[in-house]
C-alpha positions as a Markdown table, in Angstrom:
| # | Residue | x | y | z |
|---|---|---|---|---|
| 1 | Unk | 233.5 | -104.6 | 47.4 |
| 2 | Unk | 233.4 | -106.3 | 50.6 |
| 3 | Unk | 232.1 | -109.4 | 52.0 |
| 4 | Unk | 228.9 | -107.7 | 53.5 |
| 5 | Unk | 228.6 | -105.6 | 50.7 |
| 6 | Unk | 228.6 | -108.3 | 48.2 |
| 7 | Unk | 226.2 | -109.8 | 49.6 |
| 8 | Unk | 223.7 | -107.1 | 49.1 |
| 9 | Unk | 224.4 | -107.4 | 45.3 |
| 10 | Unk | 221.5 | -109.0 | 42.9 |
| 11 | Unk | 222.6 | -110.2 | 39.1 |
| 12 | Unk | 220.0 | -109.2 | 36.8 |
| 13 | Unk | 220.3 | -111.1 | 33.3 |
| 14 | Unk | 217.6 | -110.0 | 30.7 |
| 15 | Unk | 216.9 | -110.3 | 27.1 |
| 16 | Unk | 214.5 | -111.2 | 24.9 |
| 17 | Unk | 213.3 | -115.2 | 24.8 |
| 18 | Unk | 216.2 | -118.1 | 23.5 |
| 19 | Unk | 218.4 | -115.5 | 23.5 |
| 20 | Unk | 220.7 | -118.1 | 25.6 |
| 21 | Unk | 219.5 | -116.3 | 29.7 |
| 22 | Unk | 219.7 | -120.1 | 31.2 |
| 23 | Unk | 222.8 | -121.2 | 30.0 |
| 24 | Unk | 224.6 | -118.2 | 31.1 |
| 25 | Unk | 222.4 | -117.9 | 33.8 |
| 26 | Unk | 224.0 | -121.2 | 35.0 |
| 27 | Unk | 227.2 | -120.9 | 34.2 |
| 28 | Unk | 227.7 | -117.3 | 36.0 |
| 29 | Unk | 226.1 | -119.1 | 39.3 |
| 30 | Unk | 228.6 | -122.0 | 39.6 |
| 31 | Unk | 231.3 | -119.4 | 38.7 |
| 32 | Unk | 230.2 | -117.2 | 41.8 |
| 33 | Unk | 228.4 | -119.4 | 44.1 |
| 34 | Unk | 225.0 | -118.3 | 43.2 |
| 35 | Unk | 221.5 | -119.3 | 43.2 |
| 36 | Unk | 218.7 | -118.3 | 40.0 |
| 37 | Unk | 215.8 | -116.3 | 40.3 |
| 38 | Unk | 213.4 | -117.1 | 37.9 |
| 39 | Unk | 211.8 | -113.7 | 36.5 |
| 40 | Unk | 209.3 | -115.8 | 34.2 |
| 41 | Unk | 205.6 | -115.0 | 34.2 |
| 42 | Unk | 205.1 | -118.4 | 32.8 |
| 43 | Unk | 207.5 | -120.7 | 34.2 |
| 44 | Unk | 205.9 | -119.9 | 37.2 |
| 45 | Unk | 203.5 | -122.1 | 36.7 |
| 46 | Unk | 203.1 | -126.3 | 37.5 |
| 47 | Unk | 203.1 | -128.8 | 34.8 |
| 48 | Unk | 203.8 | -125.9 | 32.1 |
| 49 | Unk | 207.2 | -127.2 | 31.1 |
| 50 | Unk | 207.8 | -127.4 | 27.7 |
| 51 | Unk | 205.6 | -125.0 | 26.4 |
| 52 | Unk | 207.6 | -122.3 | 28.7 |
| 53 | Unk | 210.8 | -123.7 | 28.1 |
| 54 | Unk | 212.1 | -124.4 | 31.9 |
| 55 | Unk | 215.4 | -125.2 | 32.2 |
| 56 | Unk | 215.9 | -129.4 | 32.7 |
| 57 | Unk | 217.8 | -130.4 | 35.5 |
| 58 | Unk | 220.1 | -131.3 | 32.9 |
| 59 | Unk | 220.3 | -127.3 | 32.5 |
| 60 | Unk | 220.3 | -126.5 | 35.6 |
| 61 | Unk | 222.9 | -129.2 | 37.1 |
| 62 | Unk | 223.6 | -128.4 | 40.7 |
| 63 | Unk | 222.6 | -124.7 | 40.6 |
| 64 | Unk | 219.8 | -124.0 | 42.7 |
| 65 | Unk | 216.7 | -122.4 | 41.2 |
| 66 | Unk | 213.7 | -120.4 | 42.3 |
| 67 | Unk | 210.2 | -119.2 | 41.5 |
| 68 | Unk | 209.6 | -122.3 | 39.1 |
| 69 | Unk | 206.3 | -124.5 | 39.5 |
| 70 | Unk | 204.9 | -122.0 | 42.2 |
| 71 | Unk | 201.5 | -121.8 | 41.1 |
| 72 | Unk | 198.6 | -123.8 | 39.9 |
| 73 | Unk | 197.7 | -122.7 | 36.3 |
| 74 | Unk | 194.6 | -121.9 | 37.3 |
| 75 | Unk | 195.3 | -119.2 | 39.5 |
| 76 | Unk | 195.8 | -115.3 | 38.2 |
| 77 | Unk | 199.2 | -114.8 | 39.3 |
| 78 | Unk | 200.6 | -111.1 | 39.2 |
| 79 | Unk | 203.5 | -109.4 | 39.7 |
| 80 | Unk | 202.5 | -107.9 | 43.4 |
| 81 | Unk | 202.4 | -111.7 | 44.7 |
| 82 | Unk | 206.0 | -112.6 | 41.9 |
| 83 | Unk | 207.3 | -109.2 | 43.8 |
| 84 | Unk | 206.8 | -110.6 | 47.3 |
| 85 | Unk | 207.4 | -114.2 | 46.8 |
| 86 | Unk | 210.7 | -113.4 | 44.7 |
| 87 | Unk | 211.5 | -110.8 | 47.5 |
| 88 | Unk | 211.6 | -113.5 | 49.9 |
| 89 | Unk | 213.8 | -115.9 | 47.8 |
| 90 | Unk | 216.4 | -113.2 | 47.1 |
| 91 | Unk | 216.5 | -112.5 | 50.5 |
| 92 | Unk | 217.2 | -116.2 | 51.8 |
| 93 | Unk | 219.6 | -116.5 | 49.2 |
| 94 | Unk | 221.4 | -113.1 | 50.1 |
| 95 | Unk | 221.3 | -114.9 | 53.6 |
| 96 | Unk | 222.8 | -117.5 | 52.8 |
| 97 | Unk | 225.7 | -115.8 | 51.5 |
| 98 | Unk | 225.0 | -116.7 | 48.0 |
| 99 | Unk | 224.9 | -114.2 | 44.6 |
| 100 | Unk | 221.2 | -114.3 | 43.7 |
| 101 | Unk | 221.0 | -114.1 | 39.8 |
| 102 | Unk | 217.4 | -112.8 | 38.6 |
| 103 | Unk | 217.3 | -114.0 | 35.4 |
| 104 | Unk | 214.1 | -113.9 | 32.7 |
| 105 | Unk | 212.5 | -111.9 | 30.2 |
| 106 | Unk | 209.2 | -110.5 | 31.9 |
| 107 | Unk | 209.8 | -107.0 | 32.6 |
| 108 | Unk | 207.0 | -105.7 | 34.6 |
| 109 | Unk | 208.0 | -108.9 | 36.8 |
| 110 | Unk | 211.5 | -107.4 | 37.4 |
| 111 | Unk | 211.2 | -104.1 | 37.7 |
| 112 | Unk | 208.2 | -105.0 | 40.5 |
| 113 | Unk | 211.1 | -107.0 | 41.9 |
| 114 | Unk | 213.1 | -104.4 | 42.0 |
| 115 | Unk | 211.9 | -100.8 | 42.5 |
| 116 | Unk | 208.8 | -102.7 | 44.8 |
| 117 | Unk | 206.3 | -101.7 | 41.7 |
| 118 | Unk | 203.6 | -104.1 | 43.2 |
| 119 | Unk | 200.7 | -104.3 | 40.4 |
| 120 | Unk | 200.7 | -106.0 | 36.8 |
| 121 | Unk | 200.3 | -102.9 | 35.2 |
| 122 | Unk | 200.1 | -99.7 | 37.9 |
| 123 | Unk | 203.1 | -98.8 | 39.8 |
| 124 | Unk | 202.6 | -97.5 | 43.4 |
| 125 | Unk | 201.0 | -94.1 | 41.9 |
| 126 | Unk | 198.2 | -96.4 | 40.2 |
| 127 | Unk | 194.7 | -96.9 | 41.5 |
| 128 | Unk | 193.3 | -99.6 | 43.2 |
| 129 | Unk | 191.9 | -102.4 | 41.3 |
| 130 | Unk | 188.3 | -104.1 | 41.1 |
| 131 | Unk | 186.3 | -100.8 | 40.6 |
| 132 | Unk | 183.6 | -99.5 | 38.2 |
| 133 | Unk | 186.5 | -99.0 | 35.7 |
| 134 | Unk | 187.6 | -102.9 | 35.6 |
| 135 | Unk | 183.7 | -103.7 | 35.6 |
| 136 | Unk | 183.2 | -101.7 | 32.6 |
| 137 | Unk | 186.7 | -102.7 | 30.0 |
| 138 | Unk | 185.8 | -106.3 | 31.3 |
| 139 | Unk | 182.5 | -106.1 | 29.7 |
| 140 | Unk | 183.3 | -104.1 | 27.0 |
| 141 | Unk | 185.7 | -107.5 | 26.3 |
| 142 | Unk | 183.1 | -110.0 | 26.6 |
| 143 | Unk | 180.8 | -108.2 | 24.1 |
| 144 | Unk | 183.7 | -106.6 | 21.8 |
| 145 | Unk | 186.5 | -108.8 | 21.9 |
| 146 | Unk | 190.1 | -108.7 | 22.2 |
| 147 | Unk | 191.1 | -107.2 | 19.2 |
| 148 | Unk | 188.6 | -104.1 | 19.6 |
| 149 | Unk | 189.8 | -103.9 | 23.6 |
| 150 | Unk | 193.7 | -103.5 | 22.3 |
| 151 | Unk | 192.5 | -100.7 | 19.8 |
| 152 | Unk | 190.4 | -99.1 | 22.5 |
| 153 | Unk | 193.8 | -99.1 | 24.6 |
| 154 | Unk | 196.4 | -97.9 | 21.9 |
| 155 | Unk | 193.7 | -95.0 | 21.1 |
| 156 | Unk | 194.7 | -93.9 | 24.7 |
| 157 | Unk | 198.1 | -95.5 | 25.1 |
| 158 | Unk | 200.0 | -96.1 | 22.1 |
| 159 | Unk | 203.5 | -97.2 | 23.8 |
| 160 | Unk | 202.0 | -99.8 | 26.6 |
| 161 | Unk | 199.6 | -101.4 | 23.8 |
| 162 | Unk | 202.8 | -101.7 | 22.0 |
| 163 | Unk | 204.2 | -104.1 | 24.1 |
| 164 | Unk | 201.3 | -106.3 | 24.7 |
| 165 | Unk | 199.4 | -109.1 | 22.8 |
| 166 | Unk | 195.6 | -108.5 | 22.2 |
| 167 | Unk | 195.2 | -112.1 | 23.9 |
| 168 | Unk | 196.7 | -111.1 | 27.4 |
| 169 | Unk | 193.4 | -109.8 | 28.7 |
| 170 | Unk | 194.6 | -108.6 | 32.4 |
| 171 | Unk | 196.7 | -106.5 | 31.2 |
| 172 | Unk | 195.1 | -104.4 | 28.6 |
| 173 | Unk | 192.2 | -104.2 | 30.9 |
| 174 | Unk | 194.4 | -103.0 | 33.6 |
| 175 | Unk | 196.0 | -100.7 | 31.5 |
| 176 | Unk | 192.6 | -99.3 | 30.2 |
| 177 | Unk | 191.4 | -99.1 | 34.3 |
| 178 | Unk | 194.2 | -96.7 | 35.3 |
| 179 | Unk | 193.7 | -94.8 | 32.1 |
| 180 | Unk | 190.3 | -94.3 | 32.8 |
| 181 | Unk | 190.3 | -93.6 | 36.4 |
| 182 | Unk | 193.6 | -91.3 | 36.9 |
| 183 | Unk | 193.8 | -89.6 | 33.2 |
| 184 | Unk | 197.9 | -90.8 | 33.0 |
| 185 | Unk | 198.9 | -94.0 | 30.8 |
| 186 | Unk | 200.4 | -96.8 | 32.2 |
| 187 | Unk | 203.4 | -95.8 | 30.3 |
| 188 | Unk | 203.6 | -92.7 | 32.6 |
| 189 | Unk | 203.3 | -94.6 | 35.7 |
| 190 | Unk | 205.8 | -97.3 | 35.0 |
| 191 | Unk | 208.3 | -94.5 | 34.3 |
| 192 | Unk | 207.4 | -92.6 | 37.5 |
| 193 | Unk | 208.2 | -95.7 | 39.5 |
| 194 | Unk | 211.8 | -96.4 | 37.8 |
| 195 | Unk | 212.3 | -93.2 | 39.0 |
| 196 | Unk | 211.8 | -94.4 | 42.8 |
| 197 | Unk | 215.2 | -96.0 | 44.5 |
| 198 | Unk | 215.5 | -99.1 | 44.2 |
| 199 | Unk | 215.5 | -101.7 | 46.8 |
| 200 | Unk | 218.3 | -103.6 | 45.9 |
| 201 | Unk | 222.1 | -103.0 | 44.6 |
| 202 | Unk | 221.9 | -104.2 | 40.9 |
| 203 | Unk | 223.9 | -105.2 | 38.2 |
| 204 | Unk | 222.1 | -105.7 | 34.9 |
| 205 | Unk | 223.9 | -108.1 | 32.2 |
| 206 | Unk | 221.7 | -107.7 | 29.2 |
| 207 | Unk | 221.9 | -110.3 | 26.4 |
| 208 | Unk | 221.7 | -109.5 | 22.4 |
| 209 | Unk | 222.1 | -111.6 | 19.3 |
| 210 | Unk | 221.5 | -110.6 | 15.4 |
| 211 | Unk | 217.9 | -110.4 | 14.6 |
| 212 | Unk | 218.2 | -113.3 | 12.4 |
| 213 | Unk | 220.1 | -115.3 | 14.2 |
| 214 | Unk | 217.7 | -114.8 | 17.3 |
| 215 | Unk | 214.6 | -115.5 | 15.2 |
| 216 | Unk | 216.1 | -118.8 | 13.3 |
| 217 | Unk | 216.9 | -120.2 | 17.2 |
| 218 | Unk | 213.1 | -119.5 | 18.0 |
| 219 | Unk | 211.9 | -121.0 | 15.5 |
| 220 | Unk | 214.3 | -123.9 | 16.6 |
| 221 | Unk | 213.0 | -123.5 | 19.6 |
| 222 | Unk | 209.6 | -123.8 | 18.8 |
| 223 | Unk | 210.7 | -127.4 | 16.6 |
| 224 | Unk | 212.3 | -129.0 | 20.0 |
| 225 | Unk | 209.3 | -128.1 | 22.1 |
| 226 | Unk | 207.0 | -130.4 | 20.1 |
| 227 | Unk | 209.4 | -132.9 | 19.5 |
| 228 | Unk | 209.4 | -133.0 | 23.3 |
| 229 | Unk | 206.0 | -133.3 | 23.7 |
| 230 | Unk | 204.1 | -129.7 | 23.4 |
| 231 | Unk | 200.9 | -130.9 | 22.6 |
| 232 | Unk | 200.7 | -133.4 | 24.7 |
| 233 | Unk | 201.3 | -131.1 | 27.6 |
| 234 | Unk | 198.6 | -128.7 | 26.3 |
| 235 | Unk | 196.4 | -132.1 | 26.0 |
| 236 | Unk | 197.1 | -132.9 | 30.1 |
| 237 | Unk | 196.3 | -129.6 | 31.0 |
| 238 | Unk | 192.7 | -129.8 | 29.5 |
| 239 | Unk | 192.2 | -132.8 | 30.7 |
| 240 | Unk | 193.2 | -131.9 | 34.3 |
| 241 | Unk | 190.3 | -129.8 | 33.8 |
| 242 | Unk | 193.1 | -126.4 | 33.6 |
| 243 | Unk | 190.0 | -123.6 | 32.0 |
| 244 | Unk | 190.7 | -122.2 | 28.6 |
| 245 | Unk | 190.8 | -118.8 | 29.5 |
| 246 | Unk | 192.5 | -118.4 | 32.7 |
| 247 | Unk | 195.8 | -116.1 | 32.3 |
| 248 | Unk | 198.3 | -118.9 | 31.8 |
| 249 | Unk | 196.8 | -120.5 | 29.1 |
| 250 | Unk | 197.0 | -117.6 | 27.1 |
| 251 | Unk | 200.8 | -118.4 | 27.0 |
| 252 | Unk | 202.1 | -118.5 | 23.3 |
| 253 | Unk | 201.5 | -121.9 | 22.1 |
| 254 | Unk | 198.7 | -123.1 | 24.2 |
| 255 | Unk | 195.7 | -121.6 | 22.8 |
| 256 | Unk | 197.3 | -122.0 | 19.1 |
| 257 | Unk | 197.6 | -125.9 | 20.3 |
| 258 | Unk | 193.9 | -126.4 | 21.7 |
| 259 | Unk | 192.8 | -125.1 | 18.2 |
| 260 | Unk | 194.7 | -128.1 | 16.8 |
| 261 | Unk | 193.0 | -130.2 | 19.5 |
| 262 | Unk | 189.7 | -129.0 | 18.8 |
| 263 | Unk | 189.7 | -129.8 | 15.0 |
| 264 | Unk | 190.0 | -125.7 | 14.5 |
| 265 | Unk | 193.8 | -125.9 | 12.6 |
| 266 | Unk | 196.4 | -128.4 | 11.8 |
| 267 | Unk | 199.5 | -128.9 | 13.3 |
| 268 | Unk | 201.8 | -127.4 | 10.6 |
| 269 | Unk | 199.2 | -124.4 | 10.5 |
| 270 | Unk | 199.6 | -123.9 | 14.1 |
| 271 | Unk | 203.4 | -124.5 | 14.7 |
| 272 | Unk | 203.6 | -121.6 | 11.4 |
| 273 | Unk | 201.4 | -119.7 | 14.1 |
| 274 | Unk | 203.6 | -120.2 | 17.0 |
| 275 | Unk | 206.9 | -119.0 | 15.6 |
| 276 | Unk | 205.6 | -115.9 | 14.5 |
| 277 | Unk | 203.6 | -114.9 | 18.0 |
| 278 | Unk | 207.0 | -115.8 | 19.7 |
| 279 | Unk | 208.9 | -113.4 | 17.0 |
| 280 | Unk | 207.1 | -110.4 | 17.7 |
| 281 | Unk | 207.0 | -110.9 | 21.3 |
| 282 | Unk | 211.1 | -110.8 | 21.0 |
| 283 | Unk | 210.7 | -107.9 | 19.2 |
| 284 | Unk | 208.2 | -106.3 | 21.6 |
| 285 | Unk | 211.0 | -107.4 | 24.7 |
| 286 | Unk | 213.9 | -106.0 | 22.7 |
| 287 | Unk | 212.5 | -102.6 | 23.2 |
| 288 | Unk | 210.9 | -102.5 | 26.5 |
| 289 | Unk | 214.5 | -103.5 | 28.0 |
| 290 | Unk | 216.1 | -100.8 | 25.4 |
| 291 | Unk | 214.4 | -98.1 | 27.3 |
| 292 | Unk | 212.8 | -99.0 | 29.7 |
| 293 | Unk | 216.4 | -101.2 | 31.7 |
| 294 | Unk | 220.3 | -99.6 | 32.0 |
| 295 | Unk | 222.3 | -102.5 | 31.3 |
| 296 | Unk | 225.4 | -103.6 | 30.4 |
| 297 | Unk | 224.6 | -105.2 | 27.2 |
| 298 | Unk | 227.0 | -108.2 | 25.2 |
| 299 | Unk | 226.5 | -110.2 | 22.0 |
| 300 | Unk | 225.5 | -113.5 | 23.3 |
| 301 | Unk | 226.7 | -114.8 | 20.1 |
| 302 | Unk | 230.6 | -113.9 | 20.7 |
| 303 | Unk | 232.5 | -116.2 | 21.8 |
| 304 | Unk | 234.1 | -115.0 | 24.8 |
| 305 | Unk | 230.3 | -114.3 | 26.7 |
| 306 | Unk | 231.3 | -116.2 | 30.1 |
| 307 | Unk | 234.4 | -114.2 | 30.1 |
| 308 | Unk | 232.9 | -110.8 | 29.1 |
| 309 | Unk | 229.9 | -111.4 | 32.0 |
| 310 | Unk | 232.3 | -113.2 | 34.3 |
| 311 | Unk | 234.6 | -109.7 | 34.0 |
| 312 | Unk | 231.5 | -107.4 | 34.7 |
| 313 | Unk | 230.4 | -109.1 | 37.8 |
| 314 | Unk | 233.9 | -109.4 | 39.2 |
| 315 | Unk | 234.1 | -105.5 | 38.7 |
| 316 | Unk | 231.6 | -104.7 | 40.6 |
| 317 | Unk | 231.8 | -106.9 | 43.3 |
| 318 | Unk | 235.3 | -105.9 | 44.2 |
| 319 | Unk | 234.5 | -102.2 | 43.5 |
């Protein structure tokens, strides 16, 4: 590929969380003068470090990185504003001359990105937001709960309730709004907007371990973020006045952590918790990118990954 049409060319490296993105994330930037994209719905936001698992500047040596720390935690980011913000950072990257690398495991996040799907849960088909609709699933929440609100949704739409946890309010309600006002699932829409061209050239690297082994480095994972201070983060948020139930604190961990705060659980009992929400959100990430992403997928357990990834770009930059 030539020069000018290289640089046209975005890296998209997916998978589900500690599946080892960063690392090779990293490594394939300093190999091609690149520049990561954070594709994070979490990571997104300031002074949620180690609870999201953003990479150190150890990690991220001299390799410049994007969309980290761009929004209070009290704001209700979506994907429209990641889409146009992230838009903009590829772009000054691409202009630059650089390789942008979009790396993370939020899907809705990339595909916005990507195919200009602007909406946390609609696609450019999908209604507007704020209507009669919203008012009614919102309050059908607040007297209900969460757990009912998921069971209205799956009644309607098995496959996007699927992929979502009954805590992440904005999207179920969402999901429940288009429902209700256009008669087609959000599943439906999502796939009618994959089908639109996309607006840039990519090349999806999609990363893979054994089951087991994925799950024991979670729960690794999950072991290093309190020994670096979890808790105490969750404790400064409060205490910066961050509310309980805005969007990002409904980040796994958090809420399980204000229980412990509040005299509700014990540690142990909510680490246990932790683990096992961060499991099946894996799971729930495994398959969304299995049919939902073309990519070309390795075993980020082999030992020759840089070389496999490093071979896949090259190809398709000089094709």
């Amino acid at each position: 590929m030539k020069e000018s049409a290289r640089r046209q060319l975005l890296i998209c490296l997916v998978g589900p969380t500690a599946v080892g993105k960063t690392a090779l994330s990293c490594k394939l930037a300093r190999a091609f003068g690149g520049e990561v994209i954070s594709c994070d719905s979490r990571q997104i936001y300031r002074g949620m470090d180690v609870g999201t698992a953003k990479p150190t500047a150890e990690e991220k040596g001299n390799v410049p990185h994007h969309m980290i720390d761009v929004a209070d935690p009290r704001e209700d980011y979506s994907a429209a504003r990641y889409a146009a913000e992230a838009t903009q950072a590829v772009e000054r990257v691409l202009a630059r001359g650089r390789l942008p690398i979009v790396t993370g495991g939020t899907g809705l996040y990339l595909r916005a990105l990507v195919t200009g799907m602007y909406g946390d849960a609609g696609g450019g088909d999908a209604p507007g937001s704020g209507g009669a609709a919203r008012i009614y699933w919102q309050a059908y929440l607040e007297m209900y709960g969460e757990e009912r609100l998921l069971e209205a949704l799956r009644a309607v739409d098995g496959e996007t309730a699927g992929r979502l946890h009954q805590r992440d309010h904005v999207r179920v309600v969402r999901a429940l709004e288009v429902f209700t006002e256009t008669g087609v699932t959000m599943a439906e829409h999502l796939r009618r907007s994959a089908r639109r061209p996309r607006r840039f050239e990519t090349l999806t690297i999609g990363l893979r371990r054994d089951r087991t082994r994925l799950y024991e480095r979670i729960d690794a994972r999950v072991d290093e973020m309190m020994s670096q201070g979890f808790l105490e983060e969750v404790r400064r948020l409060r205490d910066a006045g961050v509310p309980e139930d805005v969007p990002a604190m409904n980040a796994i961990g958090y809420r399980e952590l204000g229980e412990v705060l509040d005299g509700q659980a014990t540690l142990t009992e909510a680490v246990a918790r932790i683990k096992q929400a961060t499991r099946r959100y894996a799971k729930r990430q495994i398959t969304w990118f299995a049919h939902q992403w073309d990519a070309e997928w390795l075993d980020a357990g082999a030992g020759n990954l840089l070389t496999a990834s490093t071979e896949i770009v090259e190809k398709s930059i000089l094709s």
